[in-house]
N, C-alpha and C positions, 0 to 999 in steps of 0.2 A: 146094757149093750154098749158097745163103741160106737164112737162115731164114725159111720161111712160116709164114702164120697157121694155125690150125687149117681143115682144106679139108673138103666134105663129100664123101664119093667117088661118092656114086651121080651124083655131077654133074661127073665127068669119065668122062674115054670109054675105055674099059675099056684101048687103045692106049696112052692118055696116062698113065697112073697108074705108070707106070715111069718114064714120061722125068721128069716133074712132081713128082714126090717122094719123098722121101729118107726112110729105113730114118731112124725115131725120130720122123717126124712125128705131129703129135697130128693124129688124121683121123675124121669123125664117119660116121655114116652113119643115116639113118632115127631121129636122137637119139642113137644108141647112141655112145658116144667111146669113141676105143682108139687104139695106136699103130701106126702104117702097120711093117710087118715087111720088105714084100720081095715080091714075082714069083718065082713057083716056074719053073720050064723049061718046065714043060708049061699054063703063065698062070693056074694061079691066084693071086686077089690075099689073102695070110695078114697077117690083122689082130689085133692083139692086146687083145681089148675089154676094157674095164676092169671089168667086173663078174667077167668070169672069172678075172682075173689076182689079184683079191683074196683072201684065204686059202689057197693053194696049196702047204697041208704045212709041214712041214719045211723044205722047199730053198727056200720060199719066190718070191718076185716076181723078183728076177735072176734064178732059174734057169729059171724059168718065159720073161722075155724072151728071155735070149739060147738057150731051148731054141727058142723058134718065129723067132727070125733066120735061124738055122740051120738048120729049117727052110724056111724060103724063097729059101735058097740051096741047098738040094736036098741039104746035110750032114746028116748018120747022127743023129740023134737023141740027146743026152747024159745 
């Protein structure tokens, strides 16, 4: 896929947000910015907002990302 701008998601249609964009998009919603993660099986859409992702321990922000990728690929939690 190309890279898109930053998209807001409450403004595409819940259908679209899988086909539309790709796992590491910077995606806004309601102000809030974070990185678009993925479609779980059962649709929900897991976003990774940037206010949560900030100070996260120890293991820090990679682990924090690729824990909620994996995530949204329905993979066991690490």
């Amino acid at each position: 896929m190309k890279f898109q701008k930053t998209l807001d998601i409450w403004a595409i249609d819940r259908e679209e947000i899988a086909k539309k964009l790709q796992p590491g998009q910077w995606v806004t919603a309601g102000g809030a910015r974070g990185v678009y993660c993925g479609v779980k099986p059962g649709g929900t859409v897991v976003v990774m907002w940037e206010g949560n992702a900030k100070g996260r321990g120890p293991r820090g922000y990679s682990w924090y990302r690729r824990m909620l990728m994996a995530y949204a690929k329905g993979e066991g939690l690490r």
